[in-house]
LOPA-406618 format. One record per residue (C-alpha): x, y, z. Coordinates in pm, 1 decimal, padded with zeros to 6 digits. Last residue first. Example, Ala and Ser with C-alpha at 12.3 -4.5 7.8 and 13.67 -1.06 7.14 Angstrom:
<pts>
<pt><east>01367.0</east><north>-00106.0</north><up>00714.0</up></pt>
<pt><east>01230.0</east><north>-00450.0</north><up>00780.0</up></pt>
</pts>
This chain:
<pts>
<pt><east>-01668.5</east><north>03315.8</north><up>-00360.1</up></pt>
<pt><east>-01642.4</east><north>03749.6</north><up>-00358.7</up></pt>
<pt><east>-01373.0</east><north>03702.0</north><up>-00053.3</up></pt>
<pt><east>-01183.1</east><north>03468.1</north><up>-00197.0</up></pt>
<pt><east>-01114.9</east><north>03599.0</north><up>-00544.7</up></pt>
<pt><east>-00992.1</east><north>03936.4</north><up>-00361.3</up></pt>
<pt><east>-00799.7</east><north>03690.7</north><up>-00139.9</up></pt>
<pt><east>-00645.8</east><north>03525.3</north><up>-00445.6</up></pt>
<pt><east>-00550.7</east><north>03853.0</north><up>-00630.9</up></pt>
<pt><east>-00393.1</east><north>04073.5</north><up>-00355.1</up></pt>
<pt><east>-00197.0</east><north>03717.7</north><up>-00340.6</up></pt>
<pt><east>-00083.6</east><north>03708.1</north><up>-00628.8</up></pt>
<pt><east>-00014.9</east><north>04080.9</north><up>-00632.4</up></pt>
<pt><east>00209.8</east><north>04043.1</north><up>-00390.2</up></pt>
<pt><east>00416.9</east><north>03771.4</north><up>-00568.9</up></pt>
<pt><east>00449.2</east><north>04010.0</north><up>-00849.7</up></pt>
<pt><east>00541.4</east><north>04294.7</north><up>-00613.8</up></pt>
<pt><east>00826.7</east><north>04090.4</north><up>-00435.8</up></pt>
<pt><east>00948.3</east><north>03955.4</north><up>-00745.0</up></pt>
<pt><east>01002.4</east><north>04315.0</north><up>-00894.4</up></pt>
<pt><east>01199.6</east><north>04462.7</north><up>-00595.8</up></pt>
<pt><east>01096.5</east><north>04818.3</north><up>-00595.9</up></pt>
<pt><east>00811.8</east><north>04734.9</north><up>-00372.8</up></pt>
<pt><east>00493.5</east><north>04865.7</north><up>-00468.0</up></pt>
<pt><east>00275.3</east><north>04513.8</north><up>-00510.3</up></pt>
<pt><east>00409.9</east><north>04510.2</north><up>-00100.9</up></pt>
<pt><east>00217.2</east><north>04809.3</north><up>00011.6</up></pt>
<pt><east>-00073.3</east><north>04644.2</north><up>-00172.4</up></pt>
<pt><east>00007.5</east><north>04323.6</north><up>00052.3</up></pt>
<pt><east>00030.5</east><north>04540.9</north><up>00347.4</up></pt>
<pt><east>-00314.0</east><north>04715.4</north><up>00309.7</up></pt>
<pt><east>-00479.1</east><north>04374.4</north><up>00197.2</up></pt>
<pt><east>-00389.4</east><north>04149.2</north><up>00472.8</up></pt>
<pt><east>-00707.9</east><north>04272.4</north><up>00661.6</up></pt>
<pt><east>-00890.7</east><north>04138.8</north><up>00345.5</up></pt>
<pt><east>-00786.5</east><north>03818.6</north><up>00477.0</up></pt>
<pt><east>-00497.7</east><north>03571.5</north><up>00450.5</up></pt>
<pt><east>-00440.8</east><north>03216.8</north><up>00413.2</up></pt>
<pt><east>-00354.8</east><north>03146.5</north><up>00080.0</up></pt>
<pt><east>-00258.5</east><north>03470.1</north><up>-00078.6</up></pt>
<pt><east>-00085.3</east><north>03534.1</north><up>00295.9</up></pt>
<pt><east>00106.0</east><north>03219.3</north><up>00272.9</up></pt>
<pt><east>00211.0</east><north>03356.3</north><up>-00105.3</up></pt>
<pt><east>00320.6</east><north>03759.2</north><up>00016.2</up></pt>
<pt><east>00489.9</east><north>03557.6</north><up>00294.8</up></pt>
<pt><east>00710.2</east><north>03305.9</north><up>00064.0</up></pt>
<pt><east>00779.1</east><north>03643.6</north><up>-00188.8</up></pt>
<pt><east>00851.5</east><north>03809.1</north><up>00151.6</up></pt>
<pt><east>01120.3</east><north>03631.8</north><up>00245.3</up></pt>
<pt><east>01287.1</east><north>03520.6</north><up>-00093.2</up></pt>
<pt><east>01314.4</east><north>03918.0</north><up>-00119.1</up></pt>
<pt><east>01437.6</east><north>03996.9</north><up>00212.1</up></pt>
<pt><east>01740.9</east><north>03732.3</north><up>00117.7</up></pt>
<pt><east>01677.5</east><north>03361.9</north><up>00097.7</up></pt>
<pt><east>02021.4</east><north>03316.9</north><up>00259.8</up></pt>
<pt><east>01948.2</east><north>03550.4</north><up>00584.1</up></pt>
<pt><east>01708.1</east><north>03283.9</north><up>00656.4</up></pt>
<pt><east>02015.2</east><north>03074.3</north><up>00762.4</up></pt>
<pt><east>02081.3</east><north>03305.0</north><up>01073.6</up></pt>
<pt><east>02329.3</east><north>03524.9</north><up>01159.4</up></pt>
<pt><east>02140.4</east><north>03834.0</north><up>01139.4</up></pt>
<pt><east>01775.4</east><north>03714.7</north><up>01096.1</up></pt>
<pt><east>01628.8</east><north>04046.2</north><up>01268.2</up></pt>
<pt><east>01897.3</east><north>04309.8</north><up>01232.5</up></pt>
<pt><east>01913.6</east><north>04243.1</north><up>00798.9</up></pt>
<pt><east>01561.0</east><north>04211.5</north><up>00762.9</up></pt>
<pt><east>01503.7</east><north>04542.9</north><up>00999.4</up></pt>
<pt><east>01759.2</east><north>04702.8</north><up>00775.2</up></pt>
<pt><east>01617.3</east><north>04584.6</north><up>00397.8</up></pt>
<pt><east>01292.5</east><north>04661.5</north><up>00459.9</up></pt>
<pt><east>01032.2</east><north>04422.9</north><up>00672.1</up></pt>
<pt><east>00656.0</east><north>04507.2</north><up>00647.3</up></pt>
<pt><east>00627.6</east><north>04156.0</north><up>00498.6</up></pt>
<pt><east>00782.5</east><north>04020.6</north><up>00797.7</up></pt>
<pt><east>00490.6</east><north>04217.3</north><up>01001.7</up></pt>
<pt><east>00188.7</east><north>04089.6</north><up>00818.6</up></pt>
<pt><east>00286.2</east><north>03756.6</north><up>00810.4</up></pt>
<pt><east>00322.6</east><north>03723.4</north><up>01194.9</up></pt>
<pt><east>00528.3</east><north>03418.2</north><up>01263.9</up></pt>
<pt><east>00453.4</east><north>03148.6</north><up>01387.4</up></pt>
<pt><east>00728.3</east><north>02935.0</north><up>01541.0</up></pt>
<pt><east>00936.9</east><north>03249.7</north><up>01447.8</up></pt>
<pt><east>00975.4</east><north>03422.2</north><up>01728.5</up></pt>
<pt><east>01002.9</east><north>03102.8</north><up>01939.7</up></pt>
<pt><east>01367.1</east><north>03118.5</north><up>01809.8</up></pt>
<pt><east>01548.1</east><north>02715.0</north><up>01831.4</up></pt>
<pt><east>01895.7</east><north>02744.2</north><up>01831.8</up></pt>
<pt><east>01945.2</east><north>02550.4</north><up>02099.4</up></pt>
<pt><east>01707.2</east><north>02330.3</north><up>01968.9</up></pt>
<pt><east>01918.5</east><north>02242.9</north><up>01654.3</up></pt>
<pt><east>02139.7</east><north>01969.6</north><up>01750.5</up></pt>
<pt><east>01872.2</east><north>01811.2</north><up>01982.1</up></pt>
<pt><east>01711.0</east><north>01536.4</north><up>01776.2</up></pt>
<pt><east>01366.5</east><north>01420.6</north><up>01770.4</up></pt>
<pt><east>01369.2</east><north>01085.2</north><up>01712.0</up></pt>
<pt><east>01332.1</east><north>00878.5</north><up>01391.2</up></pt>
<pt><east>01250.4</east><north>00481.3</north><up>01369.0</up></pt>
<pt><east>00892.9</east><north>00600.5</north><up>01201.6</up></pt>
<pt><east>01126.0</east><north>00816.7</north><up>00981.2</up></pt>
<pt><east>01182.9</east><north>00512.3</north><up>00741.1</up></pt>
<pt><east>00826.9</east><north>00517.0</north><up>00620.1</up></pt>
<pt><east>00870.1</east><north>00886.8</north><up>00460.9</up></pt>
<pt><east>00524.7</east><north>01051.1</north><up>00434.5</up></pt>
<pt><east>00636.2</east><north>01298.3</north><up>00729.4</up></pt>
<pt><east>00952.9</east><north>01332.8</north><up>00688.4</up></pt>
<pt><east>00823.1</east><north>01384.3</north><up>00266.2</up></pt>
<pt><east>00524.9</east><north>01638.9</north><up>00391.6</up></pt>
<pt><east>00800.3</east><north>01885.8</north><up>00611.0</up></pt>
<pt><east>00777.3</east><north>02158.2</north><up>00388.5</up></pt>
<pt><east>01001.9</east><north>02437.1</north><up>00319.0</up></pt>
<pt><east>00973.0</east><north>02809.7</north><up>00408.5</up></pt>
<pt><east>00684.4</east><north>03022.4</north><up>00464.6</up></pt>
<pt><east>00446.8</east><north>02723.0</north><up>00503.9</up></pt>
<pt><east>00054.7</east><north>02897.9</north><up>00490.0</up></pt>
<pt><east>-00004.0</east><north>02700.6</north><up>00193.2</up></pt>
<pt><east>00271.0</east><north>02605.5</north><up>-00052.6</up></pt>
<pt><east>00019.8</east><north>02407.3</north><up>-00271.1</up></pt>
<pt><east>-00140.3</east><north>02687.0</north><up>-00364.6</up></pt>
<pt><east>00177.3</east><north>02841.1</north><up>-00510.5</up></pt>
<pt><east>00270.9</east><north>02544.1</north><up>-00725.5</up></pt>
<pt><east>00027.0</east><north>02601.3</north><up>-01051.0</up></pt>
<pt><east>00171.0</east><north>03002.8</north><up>-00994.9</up></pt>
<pt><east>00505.3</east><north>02929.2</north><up>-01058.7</up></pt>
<pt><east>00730.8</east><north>03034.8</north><up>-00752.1</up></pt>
<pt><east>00921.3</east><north>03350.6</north><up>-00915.5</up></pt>
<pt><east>01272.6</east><north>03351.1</north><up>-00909.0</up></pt>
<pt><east>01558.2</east><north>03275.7</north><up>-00606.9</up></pt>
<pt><east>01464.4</east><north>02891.0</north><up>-00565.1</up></pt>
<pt><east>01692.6</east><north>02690.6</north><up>-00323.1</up></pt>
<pt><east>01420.0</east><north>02779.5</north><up>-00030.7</up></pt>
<pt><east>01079.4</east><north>02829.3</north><up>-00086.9</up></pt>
<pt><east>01063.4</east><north>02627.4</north><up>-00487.3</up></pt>
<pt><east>01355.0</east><north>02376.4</north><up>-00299.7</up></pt>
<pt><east>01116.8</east><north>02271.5</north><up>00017.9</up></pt>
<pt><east>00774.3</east><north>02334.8</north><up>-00207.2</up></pt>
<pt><east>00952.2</east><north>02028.8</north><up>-00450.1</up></pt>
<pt><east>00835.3</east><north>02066.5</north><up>-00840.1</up></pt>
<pt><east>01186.0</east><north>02180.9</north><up>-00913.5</up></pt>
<pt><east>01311.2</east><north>01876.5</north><up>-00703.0</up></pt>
<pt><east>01115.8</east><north>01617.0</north><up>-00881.8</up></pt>
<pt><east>01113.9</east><north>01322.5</north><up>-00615.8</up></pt>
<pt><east>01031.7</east><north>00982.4</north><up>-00700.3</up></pt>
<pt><east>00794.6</east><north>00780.3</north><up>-00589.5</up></pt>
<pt><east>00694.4</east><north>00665.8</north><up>-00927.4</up></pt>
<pt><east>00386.0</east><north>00807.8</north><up>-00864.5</up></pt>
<pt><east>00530.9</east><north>01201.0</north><up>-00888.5</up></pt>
<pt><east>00644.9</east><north>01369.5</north><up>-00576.1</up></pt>
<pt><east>00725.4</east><north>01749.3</north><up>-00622.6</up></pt>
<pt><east>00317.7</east><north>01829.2</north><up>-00629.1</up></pt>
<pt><east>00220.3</east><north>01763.9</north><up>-00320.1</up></pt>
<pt><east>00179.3</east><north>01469.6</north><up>-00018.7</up></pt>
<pt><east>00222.4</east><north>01149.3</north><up>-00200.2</up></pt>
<pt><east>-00097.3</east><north>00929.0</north><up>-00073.5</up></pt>
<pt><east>00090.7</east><north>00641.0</north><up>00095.8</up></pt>
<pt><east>00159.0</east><north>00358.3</north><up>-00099.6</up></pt>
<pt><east>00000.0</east><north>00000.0</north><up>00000.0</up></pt>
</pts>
C-alpha cells in the first residue's frame, strides 16, 4: 500500500522532482514560484516537512537536539503581516546570523506575500498592496498574487 504522495514534487513513481519540490521552490529557488505550485505552498513560509512525514523510514526517527538551541520562538509562527513590512535594515537586524538571511528579504517576503494569498484576509490587503509597490520586482508580483487570491476569496 503507498501512501498518498503529499504535493506536487512527488510524482507516482515515488520519485522526487526537485523543481516541483515546495522545500527547494521556498528555499533553493531565487525567481518567481510558478503560480500552478503556489497553492500548494499554503501557509508554510519556508520548506515543507510532507516527505519526513510521508517517509516510512522516519517512524525509527527521534527528535534530535542539535538544533534546539537554536530554536527562536519568534518564528514558530510568525506574523505575516509584520515580515512583509520588513525593509532591507530590519531584515538584515532580525535574521542576522541566521540561515534565513540566505533567501534574502526578497525570498522572504515572496514566501509571505504567497502564505498570505492562501491564508490571509482582506485585513492582509493594506500590506500586501504596500508590497505590489516594492521596488523589488518579485516581491510585487508575488504580492499581487496574493492581492488577487484573497480578492477571489472574498467574492466566492
Amino acid at each position: 500500500m503507498h501512501r498518498r504522495l503529499p504535493h506536487p514534487g512527488h510524482h507516482r513513481s515515488l520519485q522526487l522532482d526537485a523543481r516541483r519540490c515546495l522545500s527547494y521552490l521556498t528555499i533553493e529557488n531565487k525567481g518567481a514560484i510558478p503560480e500552478e505550485f503556489r497553492r500548494a505552498i499554503g501557509h508554510r513560509v519556508f520548506g515543507c516537512d510532507d516527505c519526513l512525514a510521508a517517509c516510512p523510514w522516519n517512524r525509527f526517527a527521534r527528535e534530535g537536539a542539535l538544533m534546539r538551541p537554536h530554536f527562536r520562538p519568534d518564528l514558530a509562527q510568525p506574523d505575516l503581516l509584520q515580515l512583509l513590512a520588513l525593509d532591507d535594515d530590519a531584515f538584515k537586524a532580525r535574521f542576522a546570523g541566521t540561515p534565513i538571511q540566505r533567501a534574502k528579504r526578497q525570498g522572504l517576503l515572496r514566501n509571505a506575500s504567497v502564505a498570505l494569498g492562501n491564508t490571509g484576509t482582506r485585513a492582509a490587503l493594506p500590506g500586501l498592496q504596500k508590497a505590489a509597490s516594492d521596488p523589488q520586482p518579485l516581491i510585487a508580483e508575488h504580492a499581487r498574487w496574493a492581492i488577487g487570491e484573497i480578492e477571489r476569496r472574498s467574492v466566492s
